[in-house]
Residue frames as qw, qx, qy, qz and C-alpha x, y, z in Angstrom:
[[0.326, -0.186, 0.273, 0.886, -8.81, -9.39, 19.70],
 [0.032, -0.425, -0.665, -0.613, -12.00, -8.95, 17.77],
 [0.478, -0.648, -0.574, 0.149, -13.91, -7.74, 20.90],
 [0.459, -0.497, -0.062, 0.734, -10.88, -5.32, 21.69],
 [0.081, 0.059, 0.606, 0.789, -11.04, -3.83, 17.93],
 [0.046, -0.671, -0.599, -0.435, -14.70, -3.36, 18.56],
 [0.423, -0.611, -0.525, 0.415, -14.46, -1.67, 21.54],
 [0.379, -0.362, 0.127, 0.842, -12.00, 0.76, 20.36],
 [0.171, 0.362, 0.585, 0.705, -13.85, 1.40, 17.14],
 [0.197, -0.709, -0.660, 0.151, -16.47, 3.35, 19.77],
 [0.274, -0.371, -0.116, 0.880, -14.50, 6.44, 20.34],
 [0.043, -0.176, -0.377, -0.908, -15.83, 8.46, 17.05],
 [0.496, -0.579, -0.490, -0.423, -19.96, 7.79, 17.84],
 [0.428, -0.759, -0.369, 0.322, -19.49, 8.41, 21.78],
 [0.255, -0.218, -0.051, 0.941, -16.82, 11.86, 20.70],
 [0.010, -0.328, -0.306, -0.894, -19.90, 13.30, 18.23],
 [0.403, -0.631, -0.663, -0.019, -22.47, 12.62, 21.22],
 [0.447, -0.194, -0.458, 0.744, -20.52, 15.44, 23.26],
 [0.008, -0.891, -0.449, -0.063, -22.76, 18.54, 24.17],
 [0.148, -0.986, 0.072, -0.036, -20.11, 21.08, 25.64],
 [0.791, -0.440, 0.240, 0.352, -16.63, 19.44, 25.96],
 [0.249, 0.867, -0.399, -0.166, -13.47, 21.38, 23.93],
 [0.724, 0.454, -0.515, 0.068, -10.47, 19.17, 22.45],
 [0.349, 0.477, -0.701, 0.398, -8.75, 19.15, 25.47],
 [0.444, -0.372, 0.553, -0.598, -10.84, 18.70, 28.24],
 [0.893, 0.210, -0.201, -0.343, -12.29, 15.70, 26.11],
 [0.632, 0.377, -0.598, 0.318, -8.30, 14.64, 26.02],
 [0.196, -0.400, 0.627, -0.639, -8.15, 15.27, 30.52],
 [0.713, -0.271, 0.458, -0.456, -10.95, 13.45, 31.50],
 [0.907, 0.338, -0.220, -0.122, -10.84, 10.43, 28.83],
 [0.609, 0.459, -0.567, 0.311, -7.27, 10.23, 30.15],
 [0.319, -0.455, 0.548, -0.625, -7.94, 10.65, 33.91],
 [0.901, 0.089, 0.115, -0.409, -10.88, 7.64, 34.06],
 [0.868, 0.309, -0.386, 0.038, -8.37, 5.65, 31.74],
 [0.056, 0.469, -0.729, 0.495, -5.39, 6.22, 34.46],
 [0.479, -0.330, 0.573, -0.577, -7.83, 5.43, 37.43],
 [0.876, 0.085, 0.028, -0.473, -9.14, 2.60, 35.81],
 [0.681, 0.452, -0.541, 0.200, -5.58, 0.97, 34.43],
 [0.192, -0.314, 0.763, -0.531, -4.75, 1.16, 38.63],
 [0.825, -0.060, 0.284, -0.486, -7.81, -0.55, 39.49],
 [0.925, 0.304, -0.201, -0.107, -7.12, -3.31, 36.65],
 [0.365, 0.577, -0.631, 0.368, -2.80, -3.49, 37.32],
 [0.251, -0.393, 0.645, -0.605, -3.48, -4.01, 41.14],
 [0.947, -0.041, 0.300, -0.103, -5.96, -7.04, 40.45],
 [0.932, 0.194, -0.148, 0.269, -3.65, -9.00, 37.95],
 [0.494, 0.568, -0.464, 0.468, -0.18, -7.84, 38.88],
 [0.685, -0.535, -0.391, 0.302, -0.65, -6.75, 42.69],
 [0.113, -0.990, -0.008, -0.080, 0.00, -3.37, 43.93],
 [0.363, -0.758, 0.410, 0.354, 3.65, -4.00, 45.07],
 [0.709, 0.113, 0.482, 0.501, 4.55, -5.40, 41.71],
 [0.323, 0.907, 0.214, 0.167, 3.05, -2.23, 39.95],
 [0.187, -0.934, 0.262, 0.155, 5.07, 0.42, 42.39],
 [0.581, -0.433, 0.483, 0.491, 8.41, -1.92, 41.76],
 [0.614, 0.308, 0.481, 0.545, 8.04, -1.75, 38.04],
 [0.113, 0.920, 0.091, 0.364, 7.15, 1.97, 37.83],
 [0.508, -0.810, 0.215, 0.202, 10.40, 2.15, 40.26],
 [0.678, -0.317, 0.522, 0.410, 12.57, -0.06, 37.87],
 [0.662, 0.642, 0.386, 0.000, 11.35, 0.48, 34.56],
 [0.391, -0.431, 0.298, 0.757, 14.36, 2.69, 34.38],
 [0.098, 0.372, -0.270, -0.883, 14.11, 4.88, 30.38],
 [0.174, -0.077, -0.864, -0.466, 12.33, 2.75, 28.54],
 [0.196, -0.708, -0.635, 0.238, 9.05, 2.47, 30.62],
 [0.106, 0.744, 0.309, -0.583, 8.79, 6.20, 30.86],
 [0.137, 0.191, -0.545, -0.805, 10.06, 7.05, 26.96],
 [0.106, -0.235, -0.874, -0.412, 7.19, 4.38, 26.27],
 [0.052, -0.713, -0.679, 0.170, 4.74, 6.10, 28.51],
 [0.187, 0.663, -0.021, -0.724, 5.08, 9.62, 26.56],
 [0.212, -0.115, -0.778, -0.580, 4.64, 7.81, 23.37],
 [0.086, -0.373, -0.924, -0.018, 1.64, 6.65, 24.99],
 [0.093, -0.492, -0.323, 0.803, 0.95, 10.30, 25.96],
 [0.201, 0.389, -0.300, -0.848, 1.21, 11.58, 22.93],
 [0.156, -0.254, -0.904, -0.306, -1.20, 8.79, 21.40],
 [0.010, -0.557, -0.709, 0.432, -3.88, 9.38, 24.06],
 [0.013, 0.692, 0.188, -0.697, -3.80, 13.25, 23.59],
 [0.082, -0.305, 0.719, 0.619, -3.10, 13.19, 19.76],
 [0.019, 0.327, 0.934, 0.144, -6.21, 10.77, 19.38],
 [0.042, 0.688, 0.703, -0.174, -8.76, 12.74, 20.82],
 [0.065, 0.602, 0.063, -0.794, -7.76, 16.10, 19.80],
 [0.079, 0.227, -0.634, -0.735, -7.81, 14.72, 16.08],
 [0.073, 0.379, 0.911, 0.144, -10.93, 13.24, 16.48],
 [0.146, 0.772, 0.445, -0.429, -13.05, 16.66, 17.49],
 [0.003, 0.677, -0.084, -0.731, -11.38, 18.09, 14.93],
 [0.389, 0.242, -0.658, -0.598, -11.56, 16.04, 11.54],
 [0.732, -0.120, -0.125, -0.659, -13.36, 13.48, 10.58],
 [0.895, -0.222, 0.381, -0.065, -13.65, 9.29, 12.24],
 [0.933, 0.315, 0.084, 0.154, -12.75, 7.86, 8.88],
 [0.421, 0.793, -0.297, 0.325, -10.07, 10.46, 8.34],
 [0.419, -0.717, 0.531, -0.165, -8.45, 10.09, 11.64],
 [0.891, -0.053, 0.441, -0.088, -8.95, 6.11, 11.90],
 [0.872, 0.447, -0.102, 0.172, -7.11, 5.89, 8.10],
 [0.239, 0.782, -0.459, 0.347, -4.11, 7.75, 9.21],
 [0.496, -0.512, 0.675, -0.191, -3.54, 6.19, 12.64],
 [0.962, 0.236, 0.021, -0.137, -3.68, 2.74, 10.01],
 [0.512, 0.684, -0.490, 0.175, 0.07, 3.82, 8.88],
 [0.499, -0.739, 0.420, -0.169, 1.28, 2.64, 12.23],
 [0.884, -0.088, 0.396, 0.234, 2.70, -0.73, 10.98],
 [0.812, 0.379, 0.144, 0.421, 4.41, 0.54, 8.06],
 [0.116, -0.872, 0.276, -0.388, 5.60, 3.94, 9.68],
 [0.752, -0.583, 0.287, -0.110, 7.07, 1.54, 11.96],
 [0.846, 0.306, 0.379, 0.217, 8.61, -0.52, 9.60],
 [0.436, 0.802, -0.074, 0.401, 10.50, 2.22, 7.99],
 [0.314, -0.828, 0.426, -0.182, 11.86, 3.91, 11.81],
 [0.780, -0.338, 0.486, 0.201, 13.51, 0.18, 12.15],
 [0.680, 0.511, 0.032, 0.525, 14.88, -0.13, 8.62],
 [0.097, 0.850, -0.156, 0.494, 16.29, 3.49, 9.83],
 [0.303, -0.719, 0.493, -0.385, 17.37, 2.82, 13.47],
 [0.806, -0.308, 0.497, -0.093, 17.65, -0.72, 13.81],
 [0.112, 0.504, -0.760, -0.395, 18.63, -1.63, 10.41],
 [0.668, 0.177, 0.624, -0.364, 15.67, -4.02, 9.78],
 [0.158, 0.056, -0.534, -0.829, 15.70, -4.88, 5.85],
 [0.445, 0.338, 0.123, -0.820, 12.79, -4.37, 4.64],
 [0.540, 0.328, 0.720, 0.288, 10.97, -7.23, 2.09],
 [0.059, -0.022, 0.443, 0.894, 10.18, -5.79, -1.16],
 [0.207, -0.702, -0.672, -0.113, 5.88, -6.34, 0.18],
 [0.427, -0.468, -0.476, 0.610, 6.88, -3.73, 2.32],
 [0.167, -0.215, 0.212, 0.938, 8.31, -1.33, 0.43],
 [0.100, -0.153, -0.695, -0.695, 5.66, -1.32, -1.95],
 [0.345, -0.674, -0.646, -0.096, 2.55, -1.85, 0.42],
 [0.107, -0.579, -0.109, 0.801, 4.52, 2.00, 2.31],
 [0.056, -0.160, 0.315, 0.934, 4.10, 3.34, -1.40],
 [0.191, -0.430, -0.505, -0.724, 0.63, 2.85, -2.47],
 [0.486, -0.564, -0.546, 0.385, -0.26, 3.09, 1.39],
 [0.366, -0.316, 0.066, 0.873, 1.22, 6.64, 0.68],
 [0.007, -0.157, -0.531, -0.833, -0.21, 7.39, -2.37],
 [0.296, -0.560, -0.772, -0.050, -3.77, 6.51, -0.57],
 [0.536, -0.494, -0.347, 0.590, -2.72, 8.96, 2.32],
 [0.205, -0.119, 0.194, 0.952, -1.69, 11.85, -0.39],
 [0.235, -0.464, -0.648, -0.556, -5.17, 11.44, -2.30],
 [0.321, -0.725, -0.603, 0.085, -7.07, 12.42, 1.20],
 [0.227, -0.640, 0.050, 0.733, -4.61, 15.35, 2.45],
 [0.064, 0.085, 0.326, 0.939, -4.67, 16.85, -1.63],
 [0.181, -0.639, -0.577, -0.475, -9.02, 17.10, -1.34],
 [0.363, -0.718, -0.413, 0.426, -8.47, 18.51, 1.91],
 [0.380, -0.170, 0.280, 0.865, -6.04, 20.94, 0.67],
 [0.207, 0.086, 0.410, 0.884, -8.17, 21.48, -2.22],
 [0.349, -0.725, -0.565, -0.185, -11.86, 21.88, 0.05],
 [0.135, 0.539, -0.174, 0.813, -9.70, 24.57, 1.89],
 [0.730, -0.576, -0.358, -0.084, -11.06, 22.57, 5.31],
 [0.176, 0.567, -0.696, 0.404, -8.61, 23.92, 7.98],
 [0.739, -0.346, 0.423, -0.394, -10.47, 21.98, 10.82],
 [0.990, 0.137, -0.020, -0.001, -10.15, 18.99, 8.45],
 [0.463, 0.759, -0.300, 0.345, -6.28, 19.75, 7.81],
 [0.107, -0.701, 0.431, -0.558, -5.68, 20.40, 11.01],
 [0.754, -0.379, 0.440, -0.308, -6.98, 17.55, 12.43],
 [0.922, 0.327, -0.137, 0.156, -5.51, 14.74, 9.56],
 [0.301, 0.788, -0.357, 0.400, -2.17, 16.36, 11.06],
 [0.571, -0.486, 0.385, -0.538, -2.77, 16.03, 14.27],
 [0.964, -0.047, 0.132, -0.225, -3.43, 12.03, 13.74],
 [0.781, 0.510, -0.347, 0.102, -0.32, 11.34, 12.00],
 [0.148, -0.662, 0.572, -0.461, 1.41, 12.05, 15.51],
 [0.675, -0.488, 0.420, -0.361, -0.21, 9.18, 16.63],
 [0.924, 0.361, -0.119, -0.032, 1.33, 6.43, 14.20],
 [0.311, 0.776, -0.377, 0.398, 4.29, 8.28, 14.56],
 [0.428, -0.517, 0.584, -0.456, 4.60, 8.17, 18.51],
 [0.929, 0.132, 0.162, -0.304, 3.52, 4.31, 17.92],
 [0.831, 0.405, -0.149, 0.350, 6.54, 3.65, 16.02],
 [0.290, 0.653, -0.505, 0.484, 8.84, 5.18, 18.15],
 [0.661, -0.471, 0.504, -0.296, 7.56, 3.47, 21.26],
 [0.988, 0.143, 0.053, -0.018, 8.16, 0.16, 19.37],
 [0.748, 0.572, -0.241, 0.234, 11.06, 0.83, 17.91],
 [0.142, -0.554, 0.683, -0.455, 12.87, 2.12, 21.61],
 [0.847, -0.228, 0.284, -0.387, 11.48, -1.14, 22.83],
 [0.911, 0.404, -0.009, 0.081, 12.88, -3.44, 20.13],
 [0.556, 0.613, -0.376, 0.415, 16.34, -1.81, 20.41],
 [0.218, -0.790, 0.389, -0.420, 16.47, -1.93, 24.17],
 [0.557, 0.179, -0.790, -0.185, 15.58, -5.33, 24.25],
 [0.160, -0.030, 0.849, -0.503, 13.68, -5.44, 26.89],
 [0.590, -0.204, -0.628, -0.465, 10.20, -7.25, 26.77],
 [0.149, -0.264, -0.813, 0.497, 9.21, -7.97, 30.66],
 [0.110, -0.464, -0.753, 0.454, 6.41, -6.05, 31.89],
 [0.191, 0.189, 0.303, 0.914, 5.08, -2.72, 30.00],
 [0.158, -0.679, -0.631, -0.339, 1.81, -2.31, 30.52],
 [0.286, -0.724, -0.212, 0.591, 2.68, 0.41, 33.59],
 [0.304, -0.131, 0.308, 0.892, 4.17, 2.30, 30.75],
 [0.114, -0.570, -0.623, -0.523, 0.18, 2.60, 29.36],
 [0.374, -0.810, -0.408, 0.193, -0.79, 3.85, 32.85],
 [0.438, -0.473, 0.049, 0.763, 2.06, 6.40, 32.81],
 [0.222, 0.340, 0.694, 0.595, 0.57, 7.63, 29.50],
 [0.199, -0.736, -0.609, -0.216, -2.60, 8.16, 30.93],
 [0.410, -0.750, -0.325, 0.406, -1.53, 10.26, 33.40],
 [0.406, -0.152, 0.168, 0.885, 1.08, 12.47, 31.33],
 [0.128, 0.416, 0.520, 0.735, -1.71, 12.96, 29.05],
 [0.250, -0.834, -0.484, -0.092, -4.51, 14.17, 31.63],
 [0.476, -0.636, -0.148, 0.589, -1.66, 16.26, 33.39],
 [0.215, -0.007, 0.420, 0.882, -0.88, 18.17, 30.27],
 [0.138, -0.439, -0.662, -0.591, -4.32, 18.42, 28.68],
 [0.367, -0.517, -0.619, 0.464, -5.61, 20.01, 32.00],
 [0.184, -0.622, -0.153, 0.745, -4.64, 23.60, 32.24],
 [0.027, 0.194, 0.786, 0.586, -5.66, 23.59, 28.46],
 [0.255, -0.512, -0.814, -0.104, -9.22, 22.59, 29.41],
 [0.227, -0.567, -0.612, 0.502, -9.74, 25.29, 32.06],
 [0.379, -0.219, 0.658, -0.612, -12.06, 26.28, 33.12],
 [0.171, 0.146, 0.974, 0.029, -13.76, 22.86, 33.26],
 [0.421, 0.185, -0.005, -0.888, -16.92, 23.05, 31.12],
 [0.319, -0.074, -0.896, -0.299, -17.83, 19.40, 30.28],
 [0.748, -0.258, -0.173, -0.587, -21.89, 18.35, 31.39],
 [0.439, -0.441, 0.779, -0.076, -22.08, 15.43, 32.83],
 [0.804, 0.444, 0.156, -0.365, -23.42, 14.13, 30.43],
 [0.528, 0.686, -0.492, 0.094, -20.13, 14.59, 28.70],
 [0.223, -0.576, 0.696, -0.367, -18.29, 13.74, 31.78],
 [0.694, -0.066, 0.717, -0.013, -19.80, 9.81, 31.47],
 [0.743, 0.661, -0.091, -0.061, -19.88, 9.88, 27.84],
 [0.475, 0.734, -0.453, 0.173, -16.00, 10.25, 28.25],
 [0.581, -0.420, 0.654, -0.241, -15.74, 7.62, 31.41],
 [0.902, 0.225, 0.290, -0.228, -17.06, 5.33, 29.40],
 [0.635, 0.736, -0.234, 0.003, -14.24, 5.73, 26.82],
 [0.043, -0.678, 0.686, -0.259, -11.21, 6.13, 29.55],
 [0.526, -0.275, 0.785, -0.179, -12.36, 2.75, 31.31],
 [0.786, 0.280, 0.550, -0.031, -14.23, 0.32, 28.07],
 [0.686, 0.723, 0.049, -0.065, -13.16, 2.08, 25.47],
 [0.185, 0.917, -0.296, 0.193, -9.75, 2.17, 26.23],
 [0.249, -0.648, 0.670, -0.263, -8.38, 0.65, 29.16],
 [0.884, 0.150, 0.403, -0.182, -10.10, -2.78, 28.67],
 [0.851, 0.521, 0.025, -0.057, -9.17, -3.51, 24.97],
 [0.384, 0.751, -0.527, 0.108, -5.60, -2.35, 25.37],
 [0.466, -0.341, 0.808, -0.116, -5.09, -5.35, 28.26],
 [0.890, 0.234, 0.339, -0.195, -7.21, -7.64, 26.00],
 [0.870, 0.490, -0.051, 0.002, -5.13, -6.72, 23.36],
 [0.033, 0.687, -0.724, 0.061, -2.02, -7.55, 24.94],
 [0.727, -0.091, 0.637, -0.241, -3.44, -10.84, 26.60],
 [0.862, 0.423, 0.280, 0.002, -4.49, -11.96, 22.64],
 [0.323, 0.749, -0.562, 0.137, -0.32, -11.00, 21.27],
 [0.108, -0.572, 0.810, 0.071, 0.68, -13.42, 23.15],
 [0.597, 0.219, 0.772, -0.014, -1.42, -16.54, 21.44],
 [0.735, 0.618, 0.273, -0.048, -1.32, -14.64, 18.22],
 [0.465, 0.300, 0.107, 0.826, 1.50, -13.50, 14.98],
 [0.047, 0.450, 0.096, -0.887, 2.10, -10.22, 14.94],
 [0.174, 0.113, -0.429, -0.879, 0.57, -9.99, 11.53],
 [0.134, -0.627, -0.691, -0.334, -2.74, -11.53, 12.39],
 [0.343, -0.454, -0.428, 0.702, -2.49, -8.97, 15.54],
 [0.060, -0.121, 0.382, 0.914, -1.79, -6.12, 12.50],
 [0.164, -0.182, -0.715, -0.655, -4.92, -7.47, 10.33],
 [0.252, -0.602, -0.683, 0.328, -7.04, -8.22, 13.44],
 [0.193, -0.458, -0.182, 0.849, -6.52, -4.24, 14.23],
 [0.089, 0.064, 0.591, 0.799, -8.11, -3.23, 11.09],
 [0.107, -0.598, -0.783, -0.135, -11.44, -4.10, 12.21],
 [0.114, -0.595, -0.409, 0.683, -11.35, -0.96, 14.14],
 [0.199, 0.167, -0.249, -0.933, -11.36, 1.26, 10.87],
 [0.241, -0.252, -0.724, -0.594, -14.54, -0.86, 9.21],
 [0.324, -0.597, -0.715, 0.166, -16.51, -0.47, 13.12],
 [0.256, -0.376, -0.086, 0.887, -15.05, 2.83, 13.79],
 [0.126, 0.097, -0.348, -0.924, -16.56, 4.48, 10.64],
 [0.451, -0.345, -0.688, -0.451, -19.85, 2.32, 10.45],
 [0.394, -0.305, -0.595, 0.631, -20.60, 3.57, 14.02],
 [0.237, -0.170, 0.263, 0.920, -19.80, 6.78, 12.85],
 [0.146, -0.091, -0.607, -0.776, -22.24, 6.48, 10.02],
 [0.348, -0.529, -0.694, -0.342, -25.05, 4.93, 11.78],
 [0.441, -0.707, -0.508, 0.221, -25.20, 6.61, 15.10],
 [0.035, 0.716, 0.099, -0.690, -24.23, 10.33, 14.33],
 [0.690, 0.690, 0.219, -0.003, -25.12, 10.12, 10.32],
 [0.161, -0.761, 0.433, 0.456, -21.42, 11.00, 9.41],
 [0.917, 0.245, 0.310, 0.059, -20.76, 9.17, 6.36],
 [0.434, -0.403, 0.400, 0.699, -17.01, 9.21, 4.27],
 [0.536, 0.680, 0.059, -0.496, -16.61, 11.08, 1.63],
 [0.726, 0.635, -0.261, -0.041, -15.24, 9.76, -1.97],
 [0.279, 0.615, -0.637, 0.372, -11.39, 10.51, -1.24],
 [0.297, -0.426, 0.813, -0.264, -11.42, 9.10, 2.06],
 [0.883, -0.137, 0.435, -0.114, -12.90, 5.70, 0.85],
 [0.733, 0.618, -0.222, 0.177, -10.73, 5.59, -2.16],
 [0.193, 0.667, -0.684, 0.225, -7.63, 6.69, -0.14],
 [0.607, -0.507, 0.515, -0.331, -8.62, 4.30, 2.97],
 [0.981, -0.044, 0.156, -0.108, -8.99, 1.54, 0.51],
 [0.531, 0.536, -0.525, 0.392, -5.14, 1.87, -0.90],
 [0.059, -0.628, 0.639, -0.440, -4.31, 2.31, 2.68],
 [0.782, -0.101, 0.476, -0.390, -6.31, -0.86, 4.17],
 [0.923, 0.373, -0.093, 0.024, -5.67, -2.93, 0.69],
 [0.331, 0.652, -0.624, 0.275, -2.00, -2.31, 1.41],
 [0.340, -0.475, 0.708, -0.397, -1.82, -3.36, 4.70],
 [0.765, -0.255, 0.509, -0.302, -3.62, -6.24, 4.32],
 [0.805, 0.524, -0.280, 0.001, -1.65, -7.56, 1.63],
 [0.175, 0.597, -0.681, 0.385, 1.79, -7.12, 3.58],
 [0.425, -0.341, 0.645, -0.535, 0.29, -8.56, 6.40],
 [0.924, 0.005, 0.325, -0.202, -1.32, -11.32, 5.01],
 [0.567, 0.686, -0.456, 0.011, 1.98, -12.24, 3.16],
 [0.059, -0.610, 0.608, -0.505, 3.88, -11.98, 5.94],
 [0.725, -0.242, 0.424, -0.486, 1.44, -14.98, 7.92],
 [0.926, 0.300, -0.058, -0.220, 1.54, -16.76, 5.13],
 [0.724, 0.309, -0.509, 0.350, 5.27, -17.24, 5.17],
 [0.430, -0.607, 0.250, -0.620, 5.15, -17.50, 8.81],
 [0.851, -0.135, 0.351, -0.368, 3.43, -20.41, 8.70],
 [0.688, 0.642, -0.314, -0.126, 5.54, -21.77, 6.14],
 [0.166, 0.628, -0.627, 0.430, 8.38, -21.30, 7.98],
 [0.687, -0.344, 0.330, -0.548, 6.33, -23.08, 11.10],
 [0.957, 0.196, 0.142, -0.163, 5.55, -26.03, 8.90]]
């Protein structure tokens, strides 16, 4: 899981390396590479006629969960060219407790009272970055902190149609169905194609290591861990993501975003290390 969490944490230092690529075409190939690669990977472990039958059976679920995954894919990279690593990387953090709210709301989960409380200063973290933006009149920044919040968002609604359908059997086609919505959309965007190639393996590299890899690894390591070391484990991406960032394209956070990240990051890992703790309790 630690391995997967580093991988991911690459995206920001290989997106500021790009020489000519635009939001979207960044969001086509990064998603094409990740498609062709997620076949390549599905067809060794599963076997080609298991793939087609589950992308035959998967019936709503599988494809609602592969346009969540769309919108993640395409959501991700457009908010990365446009604000900053740290700023993106805190917001897509909310995803456990944005979740955590859509079930209290549609499923009727209650909520502990860590929860509540680790959404409100998780919030308050979240307000403290979007008021300096506000008040540095950044629209690029603006625009892109917006842009990111889709992807928590989508994130919690793929969970939360999952959880209530009750199915749990096979998903991972639903990532490959992602990939593809997202390059098929983010295409006619992009044109006329202007990425280098430079760019063009800069952004292989992402679709097949940065991307497709970690997200099998980190299913493989969910099913020998809690969810809430899974949760805390996932963090690592914001402290590699941004120290990437810093050392290999000199980007460095400002003030607000390490103040807000640390409400948001001190929240979570309170809830989450609560939560293990009476886990294991319960275990024992």
């Amino acid at each position: 899981m630690i391995v997967a969490t580093l991988l991911w944490s690459t995206a920001g230092v290989v997106t500021r390396q790009l020489d000519s690529a635009g939001s979207f075409e960044a969001t086509f190939w990064r998603s094409a590479f990740n498609a062709i690669a997620l076949v390549a990977l599905l067809v060794a472990l599963r076997g080609r006629r298991h793939l087609v039958v589950t992308l035959r059976t998967g019936g709503p679920v599988l494809w609602l969960s592969g346009l969540c995954w769309a919108v993640m894919f395409t959501a991700f990279m457009v908010a990365m060219t446009l604000a900053s690593v740290a700023n993106v990387l805190v917001t897509m953090a909310l995803a456990p407790l944005v979740t955590a709210l859509l079930a209290r709301a549609a499923l009727g989960h209650r909520l502990p009272a860590r929860t509540w409380g680790a959404v409100v200063v998780a919030g308050a973290g979240i307000a403290w970055m979007y008021a300096h933006e506000v008040a540095a009149a950044d629209p690029r920044q603006i625009a892109g902190t917006v842009v990111a919040l889709a992807v928590p968002l989508a994130a919690a609604i793929n969970w939360t149609v999952i959880q209530k359908s009750g199915k749990h059997g096979d998903l991972l086609p639903a990532v490959l169905v992602g990939a593809i919505v997202s390059s098929a959309v983010a295409v006619l965007p992009s044109l006329p194609l202007a990425a280098s190639l430079h760019d063009v393996g800069l952004l292989a590299f992402l679709g097949v290591a940065q991307l497709a890899i970690p997200c099998l690894m980190a299913v493989a390591a969910a099913r020998s861990l809690d969810a809430a070391e899974v949760a805390l484990l996932s963090l690592l991406e914001i402290v590699f993501g941004v120290t990437w960032t810093w050392l290999g394209a000199g980007e460095s956070p400002g003030a607000h975003v390490i103040v807000g990240g640390a409400l948001v990051i001190g929240a979570l890992v309170a809830n989450e290390s609560i939560a293990l703790r009476h886990s294991r309790q319960r275990q024992r």
